[in-house]
N, C-alpha and C positions, 0 to 999 in steps of 0.2 A: 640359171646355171644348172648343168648337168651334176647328179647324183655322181659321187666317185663311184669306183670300180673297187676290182678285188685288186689284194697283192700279186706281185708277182710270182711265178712258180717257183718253191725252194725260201723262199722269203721268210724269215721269219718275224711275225709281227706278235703286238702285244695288247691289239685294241681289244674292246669288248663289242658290245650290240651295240646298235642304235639306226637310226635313220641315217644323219648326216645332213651337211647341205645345209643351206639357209632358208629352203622352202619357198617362198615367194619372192624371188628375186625379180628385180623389172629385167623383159627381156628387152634386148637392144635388135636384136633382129628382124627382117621383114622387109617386104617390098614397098617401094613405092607408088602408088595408084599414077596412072597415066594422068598426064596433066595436071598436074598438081603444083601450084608456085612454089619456086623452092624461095625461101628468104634469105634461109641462113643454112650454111652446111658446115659441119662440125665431124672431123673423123673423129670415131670412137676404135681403135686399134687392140687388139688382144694378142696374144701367144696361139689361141686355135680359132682365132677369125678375124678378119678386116672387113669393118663397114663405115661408110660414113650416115652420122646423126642428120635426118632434116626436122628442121625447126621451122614452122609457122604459126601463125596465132591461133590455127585452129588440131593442127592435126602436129604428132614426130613421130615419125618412122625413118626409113636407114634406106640405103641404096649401095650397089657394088662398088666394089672399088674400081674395076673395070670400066664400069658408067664414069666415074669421075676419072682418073686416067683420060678417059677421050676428048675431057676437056683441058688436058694439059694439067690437072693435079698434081701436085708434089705431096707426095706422104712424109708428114713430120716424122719427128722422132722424139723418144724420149729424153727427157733432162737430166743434165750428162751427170749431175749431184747424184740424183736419183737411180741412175744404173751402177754409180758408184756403191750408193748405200745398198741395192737390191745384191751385190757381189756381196757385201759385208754382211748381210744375214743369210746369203749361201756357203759363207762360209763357217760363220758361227751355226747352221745347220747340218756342218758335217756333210752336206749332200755331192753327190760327186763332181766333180769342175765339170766334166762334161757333160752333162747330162740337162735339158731343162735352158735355164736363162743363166748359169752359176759365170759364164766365161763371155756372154754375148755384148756388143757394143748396144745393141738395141733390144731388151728382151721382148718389148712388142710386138716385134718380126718375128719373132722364132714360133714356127708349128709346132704344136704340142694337141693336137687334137686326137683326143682318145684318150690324154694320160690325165696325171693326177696333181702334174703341175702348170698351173697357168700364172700371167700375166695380163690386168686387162689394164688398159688407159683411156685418159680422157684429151683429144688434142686442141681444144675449145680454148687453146692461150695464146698469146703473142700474134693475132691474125693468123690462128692454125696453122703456126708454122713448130712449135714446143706442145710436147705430151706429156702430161704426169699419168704416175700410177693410182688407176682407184680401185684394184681388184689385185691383191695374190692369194693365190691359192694353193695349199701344200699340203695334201691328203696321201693319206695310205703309203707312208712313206717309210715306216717305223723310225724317225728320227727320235733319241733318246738323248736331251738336252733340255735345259731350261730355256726361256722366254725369251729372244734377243731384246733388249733396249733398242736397238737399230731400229725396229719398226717405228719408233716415232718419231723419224728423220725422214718418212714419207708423210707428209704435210697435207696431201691428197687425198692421200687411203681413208674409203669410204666402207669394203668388204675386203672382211679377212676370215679365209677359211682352213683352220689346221688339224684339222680335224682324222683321226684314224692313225693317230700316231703315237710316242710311247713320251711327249712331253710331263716335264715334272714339275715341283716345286710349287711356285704361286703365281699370281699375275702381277707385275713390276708395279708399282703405285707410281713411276713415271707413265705409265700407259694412261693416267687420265687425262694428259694433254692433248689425245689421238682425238678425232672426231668421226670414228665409226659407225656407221650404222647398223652395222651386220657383220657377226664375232661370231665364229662357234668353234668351240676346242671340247668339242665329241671327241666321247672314248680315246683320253690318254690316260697320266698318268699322277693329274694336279692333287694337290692335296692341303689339308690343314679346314680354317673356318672360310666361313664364304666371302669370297674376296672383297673388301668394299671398296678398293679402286675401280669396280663395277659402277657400285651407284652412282660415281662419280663422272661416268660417259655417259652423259645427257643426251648424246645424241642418239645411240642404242635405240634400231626398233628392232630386233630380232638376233636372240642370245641363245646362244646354247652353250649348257657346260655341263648337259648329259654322259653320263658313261666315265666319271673320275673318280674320287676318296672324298670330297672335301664333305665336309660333318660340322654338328654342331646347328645352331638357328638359321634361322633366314633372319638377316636384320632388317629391321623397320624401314632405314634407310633407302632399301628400294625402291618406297615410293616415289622418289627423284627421280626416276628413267617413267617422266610422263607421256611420251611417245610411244612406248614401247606396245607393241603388236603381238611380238610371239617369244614366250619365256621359256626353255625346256630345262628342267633341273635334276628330271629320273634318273635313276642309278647311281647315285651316290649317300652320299650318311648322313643328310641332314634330320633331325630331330626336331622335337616340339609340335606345336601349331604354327597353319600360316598363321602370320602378323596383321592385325589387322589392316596397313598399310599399303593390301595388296587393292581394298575396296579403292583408294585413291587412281589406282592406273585404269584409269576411266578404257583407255585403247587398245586394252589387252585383250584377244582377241584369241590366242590359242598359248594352255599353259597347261604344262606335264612335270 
């Protein structure tokens, strides 16, 4: 995943520092080697690219959409629940209808290459003919609102990146039902103790909640995100010592 950019000119934002991003995100793009059995072809569709996944028992890499088209391809679409629910956190985002996926029947389709809001999916259902979403991402936007609920009515979503905006309050403790991998809510505006609807996403390998207010300990409790790879926690008000609990995350591999 590409690094956000800057605001717009005249914009007024409210983030702070940081990096951003999720760091090690698998790339999905790339060519196909000449002659190479395809077994299984799987579109993987975004907002600023269309590829389709190939899968064999030895090798996955992607190929154009172009290449597929020639063989008489049909590009699914996304689940029409799912574009319903992605309008209903466009719009508890305040973001503008026009702009981005807020109005789209398919936000799949929609080009957005170069900005700060994407859409990625997975078309791998129904004999790839149905898309779910497993990537949004809504950077550098200065939206100033709490947390939609809605996001846990994508059932899919695997990367969520909101990172560089002026979000407040806490994380919903309905979000532990999500099965994310990859969270970062860089430089807003969150606040209070440290959320433990966290520990509670087991699936988390890569957190960021760099650049916000919240204070107070680290609780024990995060030993529970045993997968987890990369923690970033700077710039905010937490106090104490780490917990002993952190020797438990055998997999942690980069932590600030």
């Amino acid at each position: 995943m590409k690094r956000e950019g800057g605001a717009s000119k005249g914009r007024k934002v409210c983030h702070g520092e940081g990096e951003g991003g999720f760091g090690e995100v698998k790339k999905r793009e790339g060519g196909a080697s000449k002659g190479r059995k395809v077994v299984r072809a799987c579109p993987v569709r975004s907002s600023n690219r269309e590829s389709v996944k190939i899968i064999n028992s030895n090798h996955e890499s992607s190929i154009s959409n172009d290449d597929v088209m020639a063989e008489s391809f049909v590009l699914p679409k996304l689940d029409t629940h799912e574009v319903e629910v992605l309008k209903e956190i466009w719009g508890k985002l305040n973001l503008p209808e026009k702009k981005g996926w807020g109005s789209a029947t398919d936000p799949c389709s929609i080009n957005t290459e170069g900005k700060n809001i994407s859409v990625e999916c997975d078309c791998c259902f129904k004999g790839n003919t149905t898309c779910h979403a497993i990537l949004v991402a809504i950077k550098n936007q200065n939206v100033s609102t709490a947390l939609p609920l809605e996001f846990t009515k994508l059932r899919y979503l695997k990367f969520l990146e909101l990172s560089r905006n002026c979000l407040y309050g806490t994380i919903p403790s309905e979000w532990a039902t999500m099965h994310l991998t990859n969270l970062s809510l860089l430089a807003n505006k969150f606040s209070g103790a440290f959320p433990m609807v966290l520990t509670r996403m087991t699936t988390l390998i890569d957190l960021s909640i760099e650049g916000n207010r919240f204070s107070g300990p680290i609780p024990k409790e995060i030993a529970k995100l045993k997968i987890l790879k990369k923690l970033v926690l700077s710039s905010n008000d937490f106090t104490g010592e780490l917990p002993f609990a952190f020797a438990k995350l055998t997999n942690l591999i980069i932590l600030r």
